[in-house]
N, C-alpha and C positions, 0 to 999 in steps of 0.2 A: 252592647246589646247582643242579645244570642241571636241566631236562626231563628223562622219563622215555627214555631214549636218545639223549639227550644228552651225549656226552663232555663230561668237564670235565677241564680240565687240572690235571693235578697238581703242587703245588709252589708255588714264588712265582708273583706274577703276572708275564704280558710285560714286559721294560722299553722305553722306548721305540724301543729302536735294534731290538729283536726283532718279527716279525709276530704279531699277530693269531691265535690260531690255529685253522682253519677248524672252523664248526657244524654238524649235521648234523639234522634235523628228520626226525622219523619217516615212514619213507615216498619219503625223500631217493633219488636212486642217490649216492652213497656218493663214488664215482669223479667222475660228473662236478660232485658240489660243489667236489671235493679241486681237481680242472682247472682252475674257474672263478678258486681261491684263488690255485693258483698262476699264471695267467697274469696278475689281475690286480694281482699283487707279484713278477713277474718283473724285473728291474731295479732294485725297490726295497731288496730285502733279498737275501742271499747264498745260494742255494742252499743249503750247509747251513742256514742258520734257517730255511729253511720248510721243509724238511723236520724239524729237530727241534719245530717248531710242531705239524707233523700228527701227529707221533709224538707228541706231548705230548696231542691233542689224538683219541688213540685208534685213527689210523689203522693199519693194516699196511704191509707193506713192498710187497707185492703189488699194494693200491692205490693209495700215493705210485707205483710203478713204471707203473700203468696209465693213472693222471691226467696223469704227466708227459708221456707219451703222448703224450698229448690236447693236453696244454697246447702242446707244442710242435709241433705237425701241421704239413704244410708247404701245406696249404689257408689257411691263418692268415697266412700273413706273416712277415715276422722282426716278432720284440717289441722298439719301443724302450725303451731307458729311460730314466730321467728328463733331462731334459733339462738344460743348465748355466743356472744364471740368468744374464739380461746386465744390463750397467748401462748402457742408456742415454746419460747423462752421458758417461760414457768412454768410451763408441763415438762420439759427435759428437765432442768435446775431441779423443780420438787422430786420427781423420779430418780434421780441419780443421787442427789441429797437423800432422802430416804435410806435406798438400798447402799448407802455407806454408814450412815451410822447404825444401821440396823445388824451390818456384819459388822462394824467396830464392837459392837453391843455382844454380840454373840461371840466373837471371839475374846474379848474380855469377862464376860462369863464363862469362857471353858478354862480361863486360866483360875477360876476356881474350885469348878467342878464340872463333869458333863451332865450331869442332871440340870444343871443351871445354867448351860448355854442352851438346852433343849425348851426349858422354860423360857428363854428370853427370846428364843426365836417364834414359839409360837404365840405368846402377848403379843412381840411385835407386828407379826402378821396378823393379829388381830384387833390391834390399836392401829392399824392402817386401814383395814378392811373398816370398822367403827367409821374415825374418822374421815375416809371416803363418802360415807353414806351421809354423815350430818352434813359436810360441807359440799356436796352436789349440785344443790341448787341453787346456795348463793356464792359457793367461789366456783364454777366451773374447772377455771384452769389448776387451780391448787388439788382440784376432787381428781384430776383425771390421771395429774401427776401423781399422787400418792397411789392409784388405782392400778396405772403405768408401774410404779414400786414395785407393789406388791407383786405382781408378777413376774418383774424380774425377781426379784430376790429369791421367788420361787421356781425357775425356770433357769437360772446361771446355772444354780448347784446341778440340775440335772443333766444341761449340757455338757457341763466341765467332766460329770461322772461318765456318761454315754462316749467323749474322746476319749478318755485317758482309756475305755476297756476297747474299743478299739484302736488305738495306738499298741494295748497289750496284745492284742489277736495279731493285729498286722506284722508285729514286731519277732512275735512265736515266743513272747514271756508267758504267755497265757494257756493253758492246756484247753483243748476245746475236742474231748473227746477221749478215747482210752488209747 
């Protein structure tokens, strides 16, 4: 049994996949516990479960209604919610895989023309940029690596170009000036 003004919920207890459901200590305002519960299980559980949590958990309709309120104020921000985990591993592996076969690609296209290694580097930046966007929300880690790609693949060539003219300046192969 709970505290003396303690709801206790009735029935089985939570199962995992359901919240918690919010306690109130005498002397509590009522409302803004109910707020505090639901903002900080916003994204984690479905609206309906936390609301049948408060209900289980003694609340009214009129305070779920006044909390929610609260919980979603536009003083506050949007609430995110949980975030997707990533893997690491397969964000490096897809990024490095990519920007290899995508210069394999482009240099076996210049061996048969430079208009058709010019083409095949920008499909491919384009078939990465594409495929980044369809698979974002449900593969995370595979979106972020191919996303990771694409920028290198765009970003080597210019650092490689940016040494080598400075390696020519420092070197005095480079005329910089009359």
């Amino acid at each position: 049994m709970g505290d003396v003004g303690t709801p206790t919920p009735s029935g089985p207890a939570p199962r995992p996949e359901e919240p918690n459901p919010p306690a109130t200590a005498p002397g509590d305002d009522r409302v803004a516990v109910l707020a505090a519960y639901l903002r900080s299980n916003t994204g984690r559980y479905t609206d309906e479960a936390l609301r049948r949590a408060a209900m289980a958990a003694g609340f009214s309709d009129a305070e779920l209604t006044a909390a929610q309120a609260i919980a979603t104020s536009a003083w506050q921000g949007p609430i995110r919610g949980i975030q997707p985990r990533l893997n690491l591993g397969v964000i490096t592996a897809t990024a490095i895989v990519y920007v290899v076969i995508l210069y394999l690609a482009i240099s076996t296209s210049a061996s048969i023309s430079s208009d058709a290694s010019g083409t095949v580097a920008i499909g491919g930046l384009l078939l990465g940029a594409v495929a980044w966007a369809i698979l974002r929300n449900d593969h995370p880690s595979l979106a972020r690596g191919l996303g990771c790609g694409v920028v290198a693949a765009v970003v080597i060539p210019v650092v490689v170009v940016l040494v080598i003219i400075g390696i020519c300046i420092v070197s005095g192969t480079y005329p910089i000036g009359p």
